[in-house]
N, C-alpha and C positions, 0 to 999 in steps of 0.2 A: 372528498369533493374537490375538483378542479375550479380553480377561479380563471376567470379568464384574463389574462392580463392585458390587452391589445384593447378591449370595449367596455365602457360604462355607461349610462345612459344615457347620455349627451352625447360624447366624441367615444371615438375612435381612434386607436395609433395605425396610421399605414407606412410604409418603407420611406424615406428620404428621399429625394430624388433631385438631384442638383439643377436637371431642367424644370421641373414643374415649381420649385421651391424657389428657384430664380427670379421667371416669370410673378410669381406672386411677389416675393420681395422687393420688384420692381415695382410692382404697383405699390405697395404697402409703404414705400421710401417716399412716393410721392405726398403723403400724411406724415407732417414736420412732428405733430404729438408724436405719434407711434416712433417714429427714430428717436426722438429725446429720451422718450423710456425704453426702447430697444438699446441704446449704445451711447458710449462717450462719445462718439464723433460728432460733428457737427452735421445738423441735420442739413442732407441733403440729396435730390434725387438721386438714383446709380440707374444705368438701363441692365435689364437683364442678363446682355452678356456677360457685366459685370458682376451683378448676382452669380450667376450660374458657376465663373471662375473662381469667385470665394468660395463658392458650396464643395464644389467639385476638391479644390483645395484644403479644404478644412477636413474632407473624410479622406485624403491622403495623408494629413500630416498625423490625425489621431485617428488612427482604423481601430480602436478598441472604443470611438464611440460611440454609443449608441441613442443616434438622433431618429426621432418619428415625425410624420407630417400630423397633425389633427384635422382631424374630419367631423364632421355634425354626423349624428347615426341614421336621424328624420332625414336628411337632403343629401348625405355623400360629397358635401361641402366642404372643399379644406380652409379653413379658417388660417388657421397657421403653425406650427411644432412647436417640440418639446422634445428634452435629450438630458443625456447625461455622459458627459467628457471630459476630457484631466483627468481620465482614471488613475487612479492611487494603485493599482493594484495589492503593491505589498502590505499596504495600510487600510485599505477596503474602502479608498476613498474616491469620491466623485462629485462634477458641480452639476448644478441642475439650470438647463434654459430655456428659458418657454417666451414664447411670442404669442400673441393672437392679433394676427393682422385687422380683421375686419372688425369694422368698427360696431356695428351691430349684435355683436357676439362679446362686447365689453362689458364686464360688470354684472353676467347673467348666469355665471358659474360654470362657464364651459371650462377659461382655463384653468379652475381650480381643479375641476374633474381629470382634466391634460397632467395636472401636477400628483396629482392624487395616483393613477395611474402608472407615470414614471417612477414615483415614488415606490408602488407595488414591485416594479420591474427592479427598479435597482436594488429595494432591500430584500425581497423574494426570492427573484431569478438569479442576480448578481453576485447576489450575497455583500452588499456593500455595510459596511459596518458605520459611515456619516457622509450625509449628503450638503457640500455647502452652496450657497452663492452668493451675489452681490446684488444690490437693487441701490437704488438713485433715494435719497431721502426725502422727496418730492414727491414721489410716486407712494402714493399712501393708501391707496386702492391693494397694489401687489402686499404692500409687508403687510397689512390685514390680513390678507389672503393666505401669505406666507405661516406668520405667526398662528392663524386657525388649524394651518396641517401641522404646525407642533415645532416651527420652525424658530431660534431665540436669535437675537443680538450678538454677535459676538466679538464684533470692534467695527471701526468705523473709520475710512478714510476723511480727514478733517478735509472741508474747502475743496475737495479733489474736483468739482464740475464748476465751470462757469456757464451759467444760462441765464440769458436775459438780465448783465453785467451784475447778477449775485451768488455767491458761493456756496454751492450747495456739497455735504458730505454723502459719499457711499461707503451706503453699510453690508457689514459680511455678517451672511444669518447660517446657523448651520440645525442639522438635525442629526439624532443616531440614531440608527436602529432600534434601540428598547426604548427609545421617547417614541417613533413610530407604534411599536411595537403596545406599548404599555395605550397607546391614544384610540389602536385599534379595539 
């Protein structure tokens, strides 16, 4: 039996695309939550061209990543990606990063499905043998999310964020293939 890797019943993985991912990440920068939990920087707007030259950037400097747009499968909506880069190759290792811009689409299991998905891809297709990342300790929504697809603690940057003058730690979660594997 073929699974399909690319659709679940919610989203959709379509190809990256530095101008359409841009544009979106432009509007999605202007929502200061969504940056706080997208990235360390300090939240704040970027216009699209600026977008579009990090995107375009980022699949120059790592061309063995493999980044997707998320789409809703009911509206052909792109919500927001999901990828996996820092390939490890000799190690089978990769990070995994997901966004969901819109805010309507938080918290209703789209991006769990986006992660679910990458997940497929990387230890399926890739053949990656541990998928790690980073998340904000603050953001208590994701590592729920994180931790239900099988994903553990695996250290913690002490104090590394300042938001809203208090010090917040980021933590590194990682998964392997037979904790995948065994959850399937």
């Amino acid at each position: 039996m073929v699974v399909s890797i690319f659709r679940g019943e919610w989203v959709r993985l379509v190809a990256a695309d530095a101008g359409t991912d841009g544009r979106l990440m432009a509007k999605w920068s202007q929502d200061s939550e969504f940056r706080r939990l997208f990235d360390t920087m300090a939240a704040q707007p970027m216009g699209a061209k600026a977008w579009m030259e990090a995107f375009a950037g980022d699949m120059e400097s790592d061309p063995s990543a493999a980044i997707f747009g998320v789409c809703t499968v009911a509206e052909d909506r792109r919500i927001g990606f999901v990828g996996l880069n820092g390939m490890g190759w000799t190690h089978g290792n990769g990070w995994l990063t997901v966004a969901i811009g819109e805010r309507e689409f938080w918290g209703r299991g789209f991006g769990s499905e986006a992660v679910e998905l990458i997940l497929h891809y990387g230890f399926a297709e890739l053949n990656l043998h541990r998928v790690s990342l980073t998340v904000f300790e603050y953001n208590e929504r994701a590592i729920h999310s994180y931790e239900k697809r099988g994903f553990v603690v695996e250290g913690r940057a002490r104090e590394h964020l300042n938001r809203d003058r208090r010090r917040w730690d980021m933590l590194y979660m990682g998964l392997l293939k037979d904790e995948w594997d065994a959850r399937r």
